[in-house]
N, C-alpha and C positions, 0 to 999 in steps of 0.2 A: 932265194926270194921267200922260199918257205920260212926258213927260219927266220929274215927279218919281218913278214908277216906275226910268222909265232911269235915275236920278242914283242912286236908291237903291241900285241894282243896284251900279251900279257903285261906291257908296261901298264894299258889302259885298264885292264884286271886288276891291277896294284893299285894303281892312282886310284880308281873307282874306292877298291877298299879304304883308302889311307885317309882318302880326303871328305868324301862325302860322308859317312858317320861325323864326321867331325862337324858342319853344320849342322846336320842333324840333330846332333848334342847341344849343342847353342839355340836351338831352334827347343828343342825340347824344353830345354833349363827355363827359356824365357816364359813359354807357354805354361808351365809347373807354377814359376813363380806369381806369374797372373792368378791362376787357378787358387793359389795358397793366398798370395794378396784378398782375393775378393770373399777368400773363406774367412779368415782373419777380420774383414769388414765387415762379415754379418751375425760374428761374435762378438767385435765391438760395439755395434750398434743394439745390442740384448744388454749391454755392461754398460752403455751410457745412461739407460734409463735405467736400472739397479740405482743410480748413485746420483740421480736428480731429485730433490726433495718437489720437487714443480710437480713431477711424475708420481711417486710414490707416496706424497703426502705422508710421511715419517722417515724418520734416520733409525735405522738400521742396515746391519750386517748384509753387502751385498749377497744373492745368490753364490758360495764358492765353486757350485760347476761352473755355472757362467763366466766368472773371473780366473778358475784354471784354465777354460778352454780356451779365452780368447788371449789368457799368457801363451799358451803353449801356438796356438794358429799364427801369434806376433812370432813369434821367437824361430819356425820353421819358414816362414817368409820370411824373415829376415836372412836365414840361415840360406835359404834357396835362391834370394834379390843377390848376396855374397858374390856365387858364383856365376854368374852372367858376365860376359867378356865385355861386350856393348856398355861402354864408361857412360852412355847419353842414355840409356834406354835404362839401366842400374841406375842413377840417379833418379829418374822419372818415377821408379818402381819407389825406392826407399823413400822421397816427399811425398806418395801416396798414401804410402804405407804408414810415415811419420804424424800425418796429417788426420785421417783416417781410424786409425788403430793406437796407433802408440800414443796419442795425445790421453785417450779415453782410459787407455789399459796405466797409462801412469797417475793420471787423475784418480782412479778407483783405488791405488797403491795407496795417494793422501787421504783418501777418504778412509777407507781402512784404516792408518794411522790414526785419522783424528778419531774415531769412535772407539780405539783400542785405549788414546787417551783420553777422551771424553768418560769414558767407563772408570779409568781411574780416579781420575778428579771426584766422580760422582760417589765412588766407594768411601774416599777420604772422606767426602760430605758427606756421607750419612755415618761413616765411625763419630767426625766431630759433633753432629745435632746427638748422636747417642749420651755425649761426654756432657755435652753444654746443657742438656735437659737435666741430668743427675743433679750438676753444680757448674753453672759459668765460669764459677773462677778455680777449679781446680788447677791440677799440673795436670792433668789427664786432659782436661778439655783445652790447656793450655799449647801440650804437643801434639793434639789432631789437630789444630789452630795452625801451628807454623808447619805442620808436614802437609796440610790442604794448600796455603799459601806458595808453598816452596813449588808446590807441582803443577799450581797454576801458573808461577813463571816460569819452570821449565818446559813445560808441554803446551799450557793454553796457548803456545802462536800455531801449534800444527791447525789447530779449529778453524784461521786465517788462512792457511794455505788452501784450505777446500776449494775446489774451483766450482761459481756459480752463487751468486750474492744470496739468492734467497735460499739455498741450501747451503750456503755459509749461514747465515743469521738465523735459519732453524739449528745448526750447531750451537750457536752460542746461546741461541733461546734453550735449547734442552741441558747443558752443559755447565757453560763458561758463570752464565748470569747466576741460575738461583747457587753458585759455589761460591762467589762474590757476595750473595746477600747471605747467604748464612755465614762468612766471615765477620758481614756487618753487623748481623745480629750477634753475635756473637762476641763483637768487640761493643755492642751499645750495652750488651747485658751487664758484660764484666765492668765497662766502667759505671754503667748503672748502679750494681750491686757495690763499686767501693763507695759512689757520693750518697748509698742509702747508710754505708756504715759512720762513714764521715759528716752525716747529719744528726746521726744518731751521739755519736760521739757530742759534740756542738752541744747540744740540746744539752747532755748529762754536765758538760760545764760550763751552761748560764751561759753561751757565747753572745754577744751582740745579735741585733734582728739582721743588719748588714753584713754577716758572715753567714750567716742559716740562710737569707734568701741567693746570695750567689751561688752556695752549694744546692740550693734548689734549680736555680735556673739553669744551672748543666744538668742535674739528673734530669729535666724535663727534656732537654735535647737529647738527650742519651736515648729516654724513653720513646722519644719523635720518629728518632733512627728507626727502630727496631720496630720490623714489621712480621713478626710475630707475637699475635695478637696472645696466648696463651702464656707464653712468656712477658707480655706485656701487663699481664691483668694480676700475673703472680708477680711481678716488683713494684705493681699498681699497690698491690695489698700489703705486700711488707712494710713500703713507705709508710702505705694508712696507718699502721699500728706505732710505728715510729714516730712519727709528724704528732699523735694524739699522746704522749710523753709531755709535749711543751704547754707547757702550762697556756702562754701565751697565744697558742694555738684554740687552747681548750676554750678559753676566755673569749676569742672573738669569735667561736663556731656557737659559743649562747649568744652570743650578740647578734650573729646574720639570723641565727632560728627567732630570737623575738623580733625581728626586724620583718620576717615573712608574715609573723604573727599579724604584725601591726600592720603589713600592707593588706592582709584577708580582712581581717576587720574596717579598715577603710574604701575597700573593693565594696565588700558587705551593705557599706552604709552610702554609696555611691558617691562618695568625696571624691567630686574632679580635682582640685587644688591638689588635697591632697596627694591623692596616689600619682597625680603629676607631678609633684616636688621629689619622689622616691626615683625620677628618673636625672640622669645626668645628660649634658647638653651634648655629650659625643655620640647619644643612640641613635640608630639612625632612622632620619626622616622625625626628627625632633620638633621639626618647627611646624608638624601636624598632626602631633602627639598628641597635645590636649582636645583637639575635634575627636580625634580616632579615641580615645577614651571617652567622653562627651556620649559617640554615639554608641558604642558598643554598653553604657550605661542604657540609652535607651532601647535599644534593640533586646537585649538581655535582662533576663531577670536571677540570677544566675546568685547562691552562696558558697562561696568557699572556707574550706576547713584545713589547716594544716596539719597533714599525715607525716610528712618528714622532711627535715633540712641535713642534706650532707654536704658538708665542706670536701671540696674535692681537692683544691690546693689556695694558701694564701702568699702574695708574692709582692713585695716591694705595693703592697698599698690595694692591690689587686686579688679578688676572691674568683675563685667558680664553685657555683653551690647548686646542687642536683635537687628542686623541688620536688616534693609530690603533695598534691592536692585532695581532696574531694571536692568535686563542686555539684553541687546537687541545684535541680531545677524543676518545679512542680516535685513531680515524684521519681521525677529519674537522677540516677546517682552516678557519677563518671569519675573515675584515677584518670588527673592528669600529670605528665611529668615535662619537665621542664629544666635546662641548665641554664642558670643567670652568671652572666660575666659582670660582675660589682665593681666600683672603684671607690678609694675613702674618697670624700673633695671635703677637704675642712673639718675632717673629725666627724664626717658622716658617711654612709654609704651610700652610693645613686648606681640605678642599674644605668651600664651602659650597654649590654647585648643582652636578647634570649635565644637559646639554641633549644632543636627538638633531639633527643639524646638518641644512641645509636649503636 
């Protein structure tokens, strides 16, 4: 009896050892993995707002402790969720954990990317503005041109992938966009600068007015495009001195200057008829033009003097011409400036717009 006592004992000595650690183990693992799950959670949630522009109001480089810690908190609960025998209780853990932690910790990965590429992009874009400022149309600013290009379609979709619209679209605001506009500037320059040589060309061989104005009226779109305005004002001035070659040019820029002449002088002598036949039927609010002249006659006592007429561009029949005034009143004297959009009608000129310049 003794000894089946003893045996008993010690069966239950046995089994105690063999079996209980072993839930215990299972019991531990799950408890560990909870423990590592919810540490992992409060590393991702420090790593979600690193990488929300909503939060952080600019793109930039997340924290990388933040985002090593909460790789490494993912990756040991992951490693700890592995070993859990419980197939129900293991899935539970890993949709937490997926849900949670992993969604954030791979989202920071694309963001990441995209500012690794974003930075590229922007480096290209400023080698290309270096090139394009020297000379547009070099080979130098020709191959920052197609190596900007190539890497916006190889990389600008990562900027896409960023999760979260309005820190998508601060990507693209910092990024994507002004690398896009200085391609465009950059293609409006160079075709700028060939239709100012190809005008210039025209002009030295007596071309027709109907080839010199088509070739104007693409460089003026070219110039449209291009919204750099330093760049815009330097092939503004090249054209100037190019355009003033044509004779024909030269010819009608005395003609709009005596034609201001003639309206100050009619202004002067308070000729309604007058200075109302110098307008054309397309200005607007025409059909209250001759009262609005009428009373600003009476209202004013007003002389003007012509300081300067510049021809800005003439086009298929169409002038813009940059006035400047003196218009003096009792004893006060005022520079006025003004842009007239002119049309010929019948071998004459009629204003049909005035702009205040800018």
């Amino acid at each position: 009896m003794k000894k089946i006592i003893s045996y008993s004992l010690a069966i239950g000595i046995f089994s105690s050892a063999l079996f209980t650690p072993v839930a215990n183990v299972h019991a531990a693992s799950l408890t560990k993995a909870e423990t590592l799950v919810q540490r992992a959670q409060k590393e991702a949630t420090a790593l979600k707002w690193q990488i929300s522009y909503e939060h952080t109001k600019s793109i930039k480089t997340p924290d990388m402790r933040v985002f090593n810690s909460t790789k490494s908190a993912y990756l040991a609960a992951q490693k700890e969720i592995a070993s859990i025998n419980d197939s129900a209780k293991r899935a539970e853990l890993e949709k937490r954990l997926e849900e949670t932690v992993g969604s954030h910790y791979k989202r920071s990965m694309g963001y990441v990317d995209a500012i690794t590429s974003g930075n590229k992009i922007q480096k290209l874009s400023d080698t290309l503005e270096l090139e394009y400022r020297k000379d547009p149309s070099s080979k130098l600013t020709e191959t920052a041109y197609r190596a900007l290009s190539e890497e916006i379609k190889k990389q600008g979709k990562l900027l896409y992938k960023v999760y979260g619209k309005s820190t998508r679209e601060a990507f693209i605001t910092k990024y994507k966009s002004p690398a896009e506009q200085m391609l465009l500037n950059v293609k409006s320059a160079k075709t700028a600068t060939g239709l100012i040589n190809d005008l210039d060309q025209a002009i030295q061989k007596k071309a027709k007015q109907q080839e010199k104005d088509s070739i104007l009226n693409q460089l003026f779109l070219s110039l449209e495009a291009l919204k750099d305005d330093s760049m815009y004002y330097q092939l503004f001035d090249e054209y100037s001195k190019i355009i003033r070659k044509d004779s024909n040019f030269l010819s009608q820029e005395k003609e709009l200057t005596a034609y201001f002449e003639h309206m100050n002088l009619l202004i002067n002598k308070k000729d309604i008829a007058g200075v109302f036949a110098l307008y054309s039927e397309e200005f607007p609010d025409y059909q209250y033009l001759k009262e609005d002249i009428q009373g600003s006659f009476n209202e004013n006592d007003t002389k003007f003097e012509l300081l300067n007429a510049y021809v800005y561009t003439i086009i298929s029949d169409y002038a813009y011409v940059e006035v400047e005034d003196l218009a003096t009143t009792g004893n006060q004297k005022e520079s006025i400036l003004n842009v007239y959009l002119l049309k010929k009608e019948s071998k004459e000129w009629r204003i049909v717009d005035i702009f205040t310049p800018y």
